[in-house]
N, C-alpha and C positions, 0 to 999 in steps of 0.2 A: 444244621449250621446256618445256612443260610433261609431265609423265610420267602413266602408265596410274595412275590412283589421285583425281587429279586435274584432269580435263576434264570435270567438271561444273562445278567454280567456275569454270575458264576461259573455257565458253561460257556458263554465266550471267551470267558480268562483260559478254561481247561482246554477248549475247542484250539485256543490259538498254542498251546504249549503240544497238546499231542499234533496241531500241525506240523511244528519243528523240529519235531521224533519223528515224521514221516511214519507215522502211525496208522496200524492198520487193527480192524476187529477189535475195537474200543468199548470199553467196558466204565461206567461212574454208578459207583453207589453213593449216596449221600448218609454217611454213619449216626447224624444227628452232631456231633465236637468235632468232624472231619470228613471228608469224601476221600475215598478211593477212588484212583484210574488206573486198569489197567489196560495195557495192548499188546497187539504183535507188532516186532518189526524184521526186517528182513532177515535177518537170523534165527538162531534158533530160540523157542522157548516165549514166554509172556514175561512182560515188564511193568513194573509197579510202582505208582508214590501215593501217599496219602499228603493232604493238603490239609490245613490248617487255616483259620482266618490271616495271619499275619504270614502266612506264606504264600496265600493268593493274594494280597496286597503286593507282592513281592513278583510273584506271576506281572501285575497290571503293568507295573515299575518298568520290565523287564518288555513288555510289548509295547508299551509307551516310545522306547527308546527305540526300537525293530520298527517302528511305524512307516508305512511306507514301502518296504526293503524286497515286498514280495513280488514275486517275478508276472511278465504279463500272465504266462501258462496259468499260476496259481489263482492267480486274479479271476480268470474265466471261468475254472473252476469249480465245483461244490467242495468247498472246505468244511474240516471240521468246526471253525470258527462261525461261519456260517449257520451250518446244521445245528451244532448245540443251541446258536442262539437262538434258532428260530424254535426250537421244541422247548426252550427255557420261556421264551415269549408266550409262549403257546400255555405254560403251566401260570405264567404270573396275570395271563388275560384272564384263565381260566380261577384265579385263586388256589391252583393245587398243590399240593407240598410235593416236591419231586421227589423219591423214593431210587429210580434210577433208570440209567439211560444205558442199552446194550446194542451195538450195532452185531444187523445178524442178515442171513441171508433176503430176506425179503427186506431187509431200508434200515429200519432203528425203533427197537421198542425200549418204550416211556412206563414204567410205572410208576403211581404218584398216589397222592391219597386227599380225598375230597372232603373234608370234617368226617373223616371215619371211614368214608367209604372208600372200595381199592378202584383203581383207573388203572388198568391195561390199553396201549393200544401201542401198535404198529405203523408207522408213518414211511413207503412204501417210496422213493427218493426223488422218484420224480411228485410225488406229497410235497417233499420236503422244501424242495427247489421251486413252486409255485408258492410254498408259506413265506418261502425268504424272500422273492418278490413283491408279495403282499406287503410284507412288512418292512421293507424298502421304501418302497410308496409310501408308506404310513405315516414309517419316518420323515420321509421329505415332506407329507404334507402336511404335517404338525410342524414342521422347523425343527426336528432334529439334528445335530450332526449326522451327516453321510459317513464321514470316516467309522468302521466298523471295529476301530479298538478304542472309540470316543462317543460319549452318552451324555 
């Protein structure tokens, strides 16, 4: 659904929606016409949506208007808003079509695919929380927006 170039705003949209599920043990496959997310959350059992292109435009819509709102604690943080983006960064620096992303005991494995070939890896959290510095920096020093639900 979405292509290598990409999958930073698509896991920042999901990253910031499973924030507000206080979501835990996160699960995106990318179906190719939709992605799947599923999680835990404080109850019992796993919970599930599939997302659509005009239903993640509807995601943005939806964080656009929440911008702001998150509290200092969340702010300090590693969000999933964060993490997705920075492993979505990570596929569209790299060209690679993301396949999908599962948080698991050692941090968050990424599999994707390279013109054919499979990319497994493991990005280990404190990984994750120096990429999203990197690319913090990056951003600022290209003249990106800083605000993190604006590109």
């Amino acid at each position: 659904m979405a292509n290598p170039g990409h999958f930073s705003d698509v896991l920042r949209l999901l990253g910031h929606f499973l924030d507000e599920q206080r979501a835990q043990a996160i699960e995106i496959v990318d179906h190719g016409a939709y992605f799947s997310v599923s999680w835990m959350t404080a109850g019992p059992g796993r919970e599930e949506r599939t997302y659509r292109a005009f239903e993640l435009r509807q995601l943005l819509i939806d964080a656009k208007r929440h911008r702001g709102e998150a509290s200092d604690a969340r702010r300090l943080a590693l969000t999933y808003t964060d993490i997705l983006r920075a492993i979505g960064d990570e596929c569209d620096q790299e060209s690679w079509e993301l396949l999908s992303v599962a948080e698991t005991d050692e941090g968050f494995r990424m599999t994707a695919s390279d013109q054919g070939r499979h990319v497994a890896l493991t990005y280990e959290r404190n990984e994750v929380a120096l990429m999203i510095d990197e690319q913090r920096a990056r951003r600022i020093q290209t003249g990106l927006a800083v605000n993190p639900l604006r590109r």
